[in-house]
C-alpha positions in Angstrom: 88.0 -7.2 -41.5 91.6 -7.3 -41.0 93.3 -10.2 -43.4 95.1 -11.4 -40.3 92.9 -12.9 -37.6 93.4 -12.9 -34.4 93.8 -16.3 -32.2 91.0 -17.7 -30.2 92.9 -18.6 -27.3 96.0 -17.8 -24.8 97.8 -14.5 -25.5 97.2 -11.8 -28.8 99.7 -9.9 -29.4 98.0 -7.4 -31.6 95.5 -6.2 -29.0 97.3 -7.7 -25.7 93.9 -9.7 -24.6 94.3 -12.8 -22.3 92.8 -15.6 -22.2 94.3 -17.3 -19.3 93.8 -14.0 -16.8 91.1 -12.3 -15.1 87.9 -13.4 -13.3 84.2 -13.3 -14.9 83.2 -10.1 -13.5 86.3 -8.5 -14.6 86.1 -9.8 -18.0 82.5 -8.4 -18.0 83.6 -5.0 -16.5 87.0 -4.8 -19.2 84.4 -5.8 -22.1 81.5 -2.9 -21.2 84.4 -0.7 -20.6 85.9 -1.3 -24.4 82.6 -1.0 -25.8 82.3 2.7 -24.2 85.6 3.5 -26.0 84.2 1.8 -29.7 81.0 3.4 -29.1 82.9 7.0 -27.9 85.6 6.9 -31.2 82.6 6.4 -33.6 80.9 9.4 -32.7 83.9 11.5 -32.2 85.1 11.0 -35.2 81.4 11.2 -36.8 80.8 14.6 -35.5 84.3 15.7 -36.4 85.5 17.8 -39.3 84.9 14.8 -41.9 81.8 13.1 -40.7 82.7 10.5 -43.5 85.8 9.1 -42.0 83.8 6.5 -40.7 83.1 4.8 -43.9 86.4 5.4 -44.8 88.2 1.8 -45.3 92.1 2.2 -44.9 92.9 -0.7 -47.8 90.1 -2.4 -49.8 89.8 -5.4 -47.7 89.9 -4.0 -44.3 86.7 -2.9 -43.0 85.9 0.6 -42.0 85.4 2.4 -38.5 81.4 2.0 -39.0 81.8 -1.5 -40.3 84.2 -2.5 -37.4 81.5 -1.2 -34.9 78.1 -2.5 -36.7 80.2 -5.9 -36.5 80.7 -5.6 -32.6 77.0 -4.3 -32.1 75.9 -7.9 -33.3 78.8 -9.9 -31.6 77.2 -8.3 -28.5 73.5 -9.2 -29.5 74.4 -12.6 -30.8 76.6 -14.0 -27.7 74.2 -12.8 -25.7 71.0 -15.4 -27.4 73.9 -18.0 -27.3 73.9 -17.7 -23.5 70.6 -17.8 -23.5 70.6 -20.7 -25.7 73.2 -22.8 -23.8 70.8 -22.5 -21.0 68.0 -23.8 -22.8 69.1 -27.0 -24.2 71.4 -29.9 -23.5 73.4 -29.9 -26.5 73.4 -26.5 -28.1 74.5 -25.9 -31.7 74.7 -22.3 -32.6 74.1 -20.7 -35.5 77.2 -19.4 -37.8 76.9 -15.7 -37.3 77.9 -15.0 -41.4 80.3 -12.2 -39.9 81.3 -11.2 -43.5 78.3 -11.9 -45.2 76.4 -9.3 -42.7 78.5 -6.2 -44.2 76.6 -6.3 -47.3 73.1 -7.6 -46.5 72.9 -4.9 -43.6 74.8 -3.0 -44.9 76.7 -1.6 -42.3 78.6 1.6 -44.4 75.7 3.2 -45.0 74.1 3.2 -40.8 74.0 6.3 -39.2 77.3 6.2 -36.5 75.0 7.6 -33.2 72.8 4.9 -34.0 75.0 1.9 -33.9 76.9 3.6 -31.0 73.6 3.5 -28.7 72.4 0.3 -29.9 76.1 -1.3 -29.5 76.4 0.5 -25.3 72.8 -1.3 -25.0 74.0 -4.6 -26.6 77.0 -4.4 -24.1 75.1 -3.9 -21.2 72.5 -6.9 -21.7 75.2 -8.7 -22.5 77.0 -8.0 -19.1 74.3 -8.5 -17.3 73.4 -12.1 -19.0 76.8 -13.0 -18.2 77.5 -11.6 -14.5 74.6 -14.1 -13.0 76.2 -17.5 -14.2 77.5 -19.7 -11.8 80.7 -21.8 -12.2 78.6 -24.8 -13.3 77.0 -22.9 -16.0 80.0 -21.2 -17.6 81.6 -25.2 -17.9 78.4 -26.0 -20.0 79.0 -26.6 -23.5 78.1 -25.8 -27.0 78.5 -26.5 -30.7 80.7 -23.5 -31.8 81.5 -23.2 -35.3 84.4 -20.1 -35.5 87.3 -20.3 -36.5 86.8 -24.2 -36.8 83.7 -26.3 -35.0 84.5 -27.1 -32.1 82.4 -27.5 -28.4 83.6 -24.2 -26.4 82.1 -23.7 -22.7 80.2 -20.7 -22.0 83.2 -19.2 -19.7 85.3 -19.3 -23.0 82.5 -17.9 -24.8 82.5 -14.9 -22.8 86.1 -14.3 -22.9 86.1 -14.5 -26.6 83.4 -11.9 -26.7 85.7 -9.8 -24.4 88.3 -10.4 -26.7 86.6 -9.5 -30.2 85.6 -6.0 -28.0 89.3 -5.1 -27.4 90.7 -6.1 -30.3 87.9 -4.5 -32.6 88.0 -1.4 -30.1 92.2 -1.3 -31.5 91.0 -1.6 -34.6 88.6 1.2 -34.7 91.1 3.7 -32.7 93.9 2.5 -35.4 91.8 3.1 -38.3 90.5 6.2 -37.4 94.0 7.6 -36.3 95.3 6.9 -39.9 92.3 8.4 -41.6 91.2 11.7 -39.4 92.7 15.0 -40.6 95.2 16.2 -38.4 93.7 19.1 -36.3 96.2 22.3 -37.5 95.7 24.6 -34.9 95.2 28.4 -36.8 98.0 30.3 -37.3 98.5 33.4 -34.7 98.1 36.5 -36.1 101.6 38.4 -36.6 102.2 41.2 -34.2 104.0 44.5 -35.4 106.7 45.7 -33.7 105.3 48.8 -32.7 101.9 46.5 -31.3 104.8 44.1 -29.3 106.3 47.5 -27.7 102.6 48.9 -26.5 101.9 45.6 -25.2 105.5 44.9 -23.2 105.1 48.5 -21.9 101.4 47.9 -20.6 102.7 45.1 -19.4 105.7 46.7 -17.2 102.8 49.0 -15.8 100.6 46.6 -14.3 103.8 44.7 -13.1 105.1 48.2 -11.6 
């Protein structure tokens, strides 16, 4: 993860994300829509010329393409049982997530990229649809949160921070990647000989004629 992070409400400037604008089923449709393009840069680059880009960190303490995406896969999976959970009980505490502590114990370098690209589309979508039935009272109801500080956070601000961590991890995944993939060199034309240039230039004056 990137050493800066990135605010929890109003304006970012790194990745443009709003707080204050957009309805819920916008939000929804922006964050499904961002998760194509994380899911859709992981396997590009994967099944490009150097399938191991994706592991590639840029510095030693920002994470990699595959880490960046693993991390969003479980964002998805683990908002989604805190809706669920808000639901359920009156006062809900959730669980820290251990963001940073999940690298390692999963160990997110070493999963296969089309794998965490399906699993993180699926995640995305049952996480839309979780959040696309809620009615106004719902998404006032609150719960314990505990990033970046703990704090009670209603579930309509827990779905735009989910949006959020989408976007901004989809810039970071299209940033890394852009830094890291080999530059595709187009190969060099073969040289054409005078003499060839002439035969061609007069074929060409024939079919013209």
């Amino acid at each position: 993860m990137s050493k800066q992070q990135p605010p929890v409400d109003g304006y970012c400037e790194q990745c443009g994300f709003n707080y204050d604008t957009g309805d819920l089923q916008g939000t929804v449709t922006l964050l499904i829509r961002q998760a194509a393009d994380c899911a859709m840069a992981l396997t590009k680059a994967a099944a490009g010329p150097d399938a191991n880009v994706v592991r590639l960190r840029p510095e030693p303490e920002v994470w990699s393409a595959i880490e960046y995406a693993c991390h969003v896969r479980d964002v998805l999976e683990v908002q989604r049982l805190r809706i669920a959970q808000c639901l359920a009980e009156d006062r809900p505490v959730y669980a820290p997530m251990d963001r940073t502590g999940r690298v390692k114990q999963e160990k997110y370098e070493h999963q296969d990229p089309i794998e965490v690209a399906a699993a993180l589309m699926r995640f995305a979508r049952e996480f839309g649809a979780a959040a696309r039935v809620l009615q106004p009272q719902q998404l006032g109801k609150l719960g314990l949160y505990n990033y970046p500080v703990r704090a009670p956070r209603s579930l309509g601000w827990l779905i735009r921070h989910t949006a959020h961590e989408i976007q901004h991890h989809r810039h970071d995944i299209t940033e890394i990647l852009a830094k890291l993939e080999p530059p595709i060199v187009p190969k060099p034309k073969p040289e054409v000989s005078d003499e060839v240039a002439d035969e061609v230039a007069d074929e060409v004056a024939e079919v013209a004629d």
